[in-house]
Residue, then its C-alpha position, 0 to 999 in steps of 0.5 A: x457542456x452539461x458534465x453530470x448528464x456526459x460524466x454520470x454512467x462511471x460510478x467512482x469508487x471512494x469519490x463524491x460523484x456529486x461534487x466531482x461530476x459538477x467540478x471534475x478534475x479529468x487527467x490526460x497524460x501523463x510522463x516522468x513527474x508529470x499529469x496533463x489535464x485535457x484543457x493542458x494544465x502540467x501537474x506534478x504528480x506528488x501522490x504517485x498515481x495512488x502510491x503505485x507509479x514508482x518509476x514514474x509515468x509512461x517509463x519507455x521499457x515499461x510500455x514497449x513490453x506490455x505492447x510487444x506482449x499484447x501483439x505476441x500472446x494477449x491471455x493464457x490460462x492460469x489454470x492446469x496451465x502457463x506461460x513463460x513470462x509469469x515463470x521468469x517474473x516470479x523468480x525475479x521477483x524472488x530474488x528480491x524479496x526476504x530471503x525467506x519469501x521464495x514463492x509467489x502466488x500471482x493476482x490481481x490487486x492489493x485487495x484480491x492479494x490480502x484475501x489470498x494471504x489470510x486464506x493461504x494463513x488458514x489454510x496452512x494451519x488446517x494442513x499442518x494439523x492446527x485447525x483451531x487456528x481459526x482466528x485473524x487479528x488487525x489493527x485499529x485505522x488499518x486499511x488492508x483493501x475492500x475485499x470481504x476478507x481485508x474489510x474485516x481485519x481492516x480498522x478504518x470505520x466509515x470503511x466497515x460500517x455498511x457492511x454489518x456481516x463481516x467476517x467473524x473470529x476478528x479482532x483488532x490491535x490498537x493503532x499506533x498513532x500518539x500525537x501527545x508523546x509523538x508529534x512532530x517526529x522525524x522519522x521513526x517515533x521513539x514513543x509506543x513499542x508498548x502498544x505491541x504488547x497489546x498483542x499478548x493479551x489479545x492471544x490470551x483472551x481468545x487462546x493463543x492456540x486459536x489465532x491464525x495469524x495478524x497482518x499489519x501495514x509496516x506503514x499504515x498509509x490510507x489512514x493517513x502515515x502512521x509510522x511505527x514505532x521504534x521497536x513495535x514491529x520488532x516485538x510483534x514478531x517476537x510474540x507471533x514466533x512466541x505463540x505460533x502465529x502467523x505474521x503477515x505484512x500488506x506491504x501494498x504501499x511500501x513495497x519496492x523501494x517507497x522507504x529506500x529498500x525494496x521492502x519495508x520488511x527490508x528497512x526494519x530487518x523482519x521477516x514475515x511469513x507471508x507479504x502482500x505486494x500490488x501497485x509499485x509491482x507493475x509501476x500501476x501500468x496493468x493491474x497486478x498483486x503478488x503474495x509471498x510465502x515461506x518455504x515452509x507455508x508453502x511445503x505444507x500445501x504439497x500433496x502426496x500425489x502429484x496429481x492432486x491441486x494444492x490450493x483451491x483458489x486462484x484467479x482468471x487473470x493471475x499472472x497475465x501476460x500483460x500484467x507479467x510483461x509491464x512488471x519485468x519491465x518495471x523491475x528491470x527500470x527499478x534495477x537500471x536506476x536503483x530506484x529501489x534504493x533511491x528514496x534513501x538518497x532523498x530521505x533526508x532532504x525530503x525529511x527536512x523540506x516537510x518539516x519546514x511547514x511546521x509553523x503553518x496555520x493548523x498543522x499539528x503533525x507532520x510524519x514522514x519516512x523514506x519518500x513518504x509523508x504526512x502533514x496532520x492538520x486541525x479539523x474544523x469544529x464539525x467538520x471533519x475532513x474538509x479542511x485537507x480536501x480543501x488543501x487538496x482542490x486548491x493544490x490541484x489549482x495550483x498544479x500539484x497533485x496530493x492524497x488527502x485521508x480524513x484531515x491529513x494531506x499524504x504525499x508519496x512522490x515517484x521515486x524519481x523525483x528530484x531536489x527542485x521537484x521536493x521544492x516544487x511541492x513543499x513551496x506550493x503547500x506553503x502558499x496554500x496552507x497560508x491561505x486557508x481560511x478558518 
C-alpha cells in the first residue's frame, strides 16, 4: 500500500506530514491506560492523549453520556437561547474552581478559551471606565494556543515567526527556566522568584495604567515543563493587584487534578481573575474550553437594560449538548475516583522514579511536579530536536507513547495510572536512553 497516496488528503497540524505519511504511527483504540495500533501493538499512553484524557480512556460514564445525549438532543442554539445540561455543567463546575471564579463562558478549546479571556480582559476595562488598558503582557517560551490572540502573547518562536502581523500592544516577561541555578530540582525550584520583578519594570516602561492584563501558564507545558519558582507566581500576583491589572492563568494544561488539586491555582493558594480550562474538561472525548471569571469582571459586563447583550462574542458550539454530556460525565468520574487529587498520592513516587534516570547519557535536566514531568536532554551540534524526536519514535516501538518539545521528552500520564505503570514508563525510558547514539 502506498501511504502518501492513502494518508496525504489530511494535512496535520504540528507534524512532519512528509515523514509521518512515509512511517505513520496510526492508533486504533484505546481503554484505561492503554492505545491499540490497527496491526494490534498495546501502547502505554504516557502523554494523556495530549495532556487531555485525565480519566483515562474510553471511561464507561463518560461514553454512555455523550451517546444518550447524541440520541436525546444533538445541538441547540447557544444564542438568545439554551439547554439544561450547559446550565447544570456550569454550576458544577463552579463548584470546584477558585472560590472567586463564579461564572463560566463556554467554547470550544484551549485556543478559542484564551482569546476569549484576553477579549473578556479588554473588554471589562473599557466598561469599567479604564480604556487605556489596552495592553497585554506574556511570557518569553509560553504557549497559550494558536489562535491570533494566543500567538501574540505566547512566546515560543517557530510559533510566531510566519505570522509578522500579530497583535500589537504586547509584551513579554522572561521565561522562567534556569539550568545553571536550578537543574535537577525536585519539584518546586528554589532559584528565580526574582524574574517576577521583571514584571514591574515591564509596567513602568509603558505606564502601568495602560496594561490590561498578563496571563501566564502556572506550568508552562508545550515548551517543555517549566515549573515555577518558589514564590514567583505569588509576587506576580501582588504586583498585578499592585497596579490594577488583570491576572489570568491558561490552566489548559494543569487544569483538573494534573498537579494533585483540581487546579494549579488551587496547588499555589492564587487566585486569578480569570482562568483558561480545555482538555481534562471533557476528559478529551468532545472538543470543549471554559473560561472562569470573578464576580466582579463578570458584574461589570451587566447592562442597564435587560434586554440588551453583555457581550458580543461567542461560538456556534458553546456549550454543546455533547460537549456538556461528555464533561458532567467526566467530572462526576473525577469526583467517584478522586482523581482530582489522585496525583498527590503518586507525586512522590513518581517524583523519585524520573529522577532515577538522572545519570543516563545526555540528560541535563529532569522537572517534575504533581503527575508531570520533564526529562531535558543534550542537543546534537546542529541538530536541535532530533535527539528527543528519536527518543520519541523509539519509545513508540517499544510500546510507550511520550510528548516530545524541542529536546525535552514531556510525560503527563492519566491520573489513573498505577505504581507498575510509572515503572513501565521509567524501565523503557531507561533501555531507550542507553541506547542513544551521539
Amino acid at each position: 500500500m502506498d501511504n502518501n497516496n492513502t494518508l496525504d488528503a489530511y494535512w496535520m497540524g504540528y507534524t512532519a506530514n512528509q515523514h509521518f505519511k512515509a512511517h505513520p504511527r496510526l492508533l486504533e483504540k484505546a481503554k484505561g491506560m492503554y492505545y491499540w495500533t490497527p496491526e494490534g501493538r498495546k501502547i502505554l499512553d504516557a502523554t494523556a492523549g495530549l495532556w487531555c484524557v485525565n480519566a483515562g480512556h474510553n471511561r464507561e460514564k463518560i461514553v454512555t453520556a455523550i451517546q444518550q445525549q447524541a440520541a436525546t438532543l444533538d445541538f441547540a442554539p447557544a444564542f438568545q437561547m439554551g439547554h439544561p445540561k450547559a446550565f447544570e455543567l456550569a454550576k458544577k463546575l463552579v463548584a470546584i474552581t477558585p472560590e472567586n471564579l463564579n461564572h463560566v463562558f463556554f467554547t470550544n478549546s484551549g485556543s478559542e478559551s484564551v482569546d476569549t479571556a484576553l477579549k473578556i480582559a479588554l473588554a471589562y476595562h473599557q466598561l469599567t471606565g479604564e480604556g487605556r488598558r489596552t495592553r497585554l503582557i506574556g511570557r518569553e517560551r509560553a504557549y497559550h494556543g494558536v489562535n491570533f490572540g494566543g500567538m501574540s502573547v505566547g512566546g515560543i518562536a517557530v510559533n510566531r515567526k510566519l505570522f509578522p502581523n500579530l497583535l500589537a500592544q504586547v509584551d513579554h516577561l522572561p521565561h522562567t527556566h534556569d539550568l545553571a541555578r536550578n537543574q535537577f530540582s525536585l519539584g518546586v525550584p528554589v532559584y528565580g522568584v526574582d524574574k517576577a520583578e521583571r514584571l514591574e519594570q515591564i509596567l513602568q516602561l509603558h505606564d502601568p495604567s495602560t496594561v490590561a492584563a498578563v496571563i501566564i501558564e502556572p506550568i508552562a507545558g508545550s515548551t517543555g515543563v517549566l515549573i515555577p519558582p518558589a514564590g514567583y507566581l505569588q509576587r506576580i500576583r501582588e504586583i498585578c493587584d499592585q497596579y490594577g491589572v488583570l491576572l489570568i492563568f491558561d490552566e489548559v494544561i494543569t487544569g483538573f487534578g494534573r498537579l494533585g488539586k483540581p487546579f494549579a491555582a488551587d496547588c499555589f493558594n492564587i487566585s486569578p481573575d480569570i482562568m483558561v480550562t480545555a482538555k481534562g474538561l471533557t476528559n478529551g472525548a468532545v472538543p470543549m474550553g471554559a473560561v472562569f471569571v470573578s464576580d466582579k469582571i463578570y458584574s461589570a459586563f451587566r447592562q442597564d437594560d435587560p434586554m440588551a447583550i453583555n457581550f458580543y462574542h461567542g461560538y456556534t458550539y458553546s456549550a454543546h449538548p455533547l460537549a456538556c454530556a461528555a464533561a458532567i460525565g467526566t467530572l462526576e468520574t473525577y469526583q467517584e475516583e478522586n482523581l482530582l487529587y489522585k496525583a498527590s498520592e503518586l507525586a512522590e513516587y513518581w517524583q523519585h522514579a524520573l529522577h532515577s534516570l538522572a545519570d543516563l547519557p545526555y540528560v541535563i535536566d529532569i522537572r517534575n511536579l504533581g503527575l508531570v514531568g520533564a526529562i531535558e536532554l543534550e542537543p546534537r551540534k546542529n541538530e536541535p530536536n532530533k535527539r528527543a524526536f528519536q527518543v520519541y519514535l523509539d519509545m513508540f516501538e517499544q510500546g510507550v507513547l511520550v510528548r516530545t518539545t524541542g529536546d525535552v521528552i514531556a510525560l503527563s500520564p492519566p491520573l489513573i495510572i498505577s505504581k507498575p505503570e510509572v515503572d513501565q514508563i521509567i524501565i523503557t525510558l531507561r533501555q531507550v536512553l542507553k541506547q542513544l547514539s551521539s
